[in-house]
N, C-alpha and C positions, 0 to 999 in steps of 0.2 A: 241164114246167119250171115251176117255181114264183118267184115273187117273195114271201120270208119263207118261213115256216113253209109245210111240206106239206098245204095242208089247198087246199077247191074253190074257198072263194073266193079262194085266193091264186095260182092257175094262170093261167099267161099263155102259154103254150104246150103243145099237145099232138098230137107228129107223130103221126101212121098211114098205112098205105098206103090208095090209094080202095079200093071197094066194088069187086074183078073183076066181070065180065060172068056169071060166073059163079056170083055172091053168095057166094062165099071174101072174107073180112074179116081183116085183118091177115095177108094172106098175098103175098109177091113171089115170083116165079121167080129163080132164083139163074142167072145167064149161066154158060156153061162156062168152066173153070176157077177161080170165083169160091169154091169149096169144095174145098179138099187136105187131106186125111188122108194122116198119114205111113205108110211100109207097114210099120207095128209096130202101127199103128192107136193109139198112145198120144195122139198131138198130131193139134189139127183148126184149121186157118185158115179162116176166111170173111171174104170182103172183097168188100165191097159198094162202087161208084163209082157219085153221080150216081141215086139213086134217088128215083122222082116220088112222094111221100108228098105226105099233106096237114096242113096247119096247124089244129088246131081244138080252141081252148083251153079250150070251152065244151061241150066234147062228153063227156058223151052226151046235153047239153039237146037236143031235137027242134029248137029255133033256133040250134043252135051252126053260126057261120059259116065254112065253110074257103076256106083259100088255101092253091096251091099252094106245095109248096116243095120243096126238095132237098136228100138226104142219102147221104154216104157213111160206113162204116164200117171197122172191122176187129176181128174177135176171133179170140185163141186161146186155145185150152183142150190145156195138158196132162193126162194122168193121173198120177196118184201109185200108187204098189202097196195103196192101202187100199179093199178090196172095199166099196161101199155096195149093201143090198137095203132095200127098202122095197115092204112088200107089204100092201094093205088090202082082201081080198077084200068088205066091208059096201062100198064105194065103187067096188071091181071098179077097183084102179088099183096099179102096180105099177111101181118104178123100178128094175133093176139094172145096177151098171157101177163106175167109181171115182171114187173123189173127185178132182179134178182143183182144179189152180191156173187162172185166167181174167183175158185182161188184154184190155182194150177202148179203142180212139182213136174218136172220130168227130166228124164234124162234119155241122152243118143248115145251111142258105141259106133264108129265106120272100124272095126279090126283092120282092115288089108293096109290103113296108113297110119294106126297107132290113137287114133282120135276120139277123146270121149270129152262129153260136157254135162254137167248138172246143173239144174235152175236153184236156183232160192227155195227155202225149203218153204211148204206148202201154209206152214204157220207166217209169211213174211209176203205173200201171194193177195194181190188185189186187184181187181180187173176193174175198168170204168165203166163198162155197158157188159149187161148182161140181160136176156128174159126168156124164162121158165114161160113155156107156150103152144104154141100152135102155128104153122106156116101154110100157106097152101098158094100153089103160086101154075101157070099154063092151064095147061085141060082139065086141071082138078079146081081151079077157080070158078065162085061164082061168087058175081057181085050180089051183095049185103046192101038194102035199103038205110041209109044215114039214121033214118029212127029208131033201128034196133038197136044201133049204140049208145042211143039216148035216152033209152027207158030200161035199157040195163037188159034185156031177154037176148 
């Protein structure tokens, strides 16, 4: 979150989930039933309640301080019938699936400075790029002959 213009020194908040025990970084476990795909697989809900992220406006300076704080979410993504591929075997990275519409609510709490904030509610929520798909990108890449994208298989 910024105060003014999007630039570093105008950042005054910046969530993330902690560092797992793991060392996974910007990663939460999603609870069961917290992710529904509908069984056409077109539409995907994910709704997030009450998750422990951290407050840290100044990060990725090595002294940026965090505090706890809490966030819950909701996004969904429909798809549209417009097929998107994006394929960059020089980068070994590759997206297919559709373009979809995307509309997102959420809100943060930091308690320990009094701070909370809500978005636009999720009926007012419009995203410009979205696609319902498949990624696969390093050692799980393998390049696709340009004619399977052409004859549809």
């Amino acid at each position: 979150m910024f105060q003014g213009q999007a630039a570093p020194e105008n950042q005054i908040h910046d969530f993330h989930p902690p560092i797992a025990l793991s060392g996974l970084y910007w990663v939460v476990p999603i609870p069961k039933g917290g992710l529904i795909i509908s069984p056409d697989g077109q539409t995907a809900t994910l709704e997030m309640k009450n998750v422990a992220v951290v407050d840290q406006p100044k990060w990725p300076s090595l002294d940026a301080v965090g505090m706890p704080a809490i966030m819950s979410f909701k996004v969904i993504w429909k798809a549209t019938d417009e097929k998107i591929i994006y394929d960059d075997p020089q980068k070994q990275f590759r997206v297919e699936g559709y373009r979809a519409t995307a509309q997102l609510e959420a809100q943060v709490k930091v308690p320990s400075i009094g701070f909370s904030w809500k978005s636009d509610p999720l009926s007012e929520s419009h995203a410009n790029v979205a696609i319902i798909g498949d990624e696969v990108n390093g050692r799980y890449y393998n390049p696709v002959k340009q004619s399977m994208y052409l004859n549809g298989s």
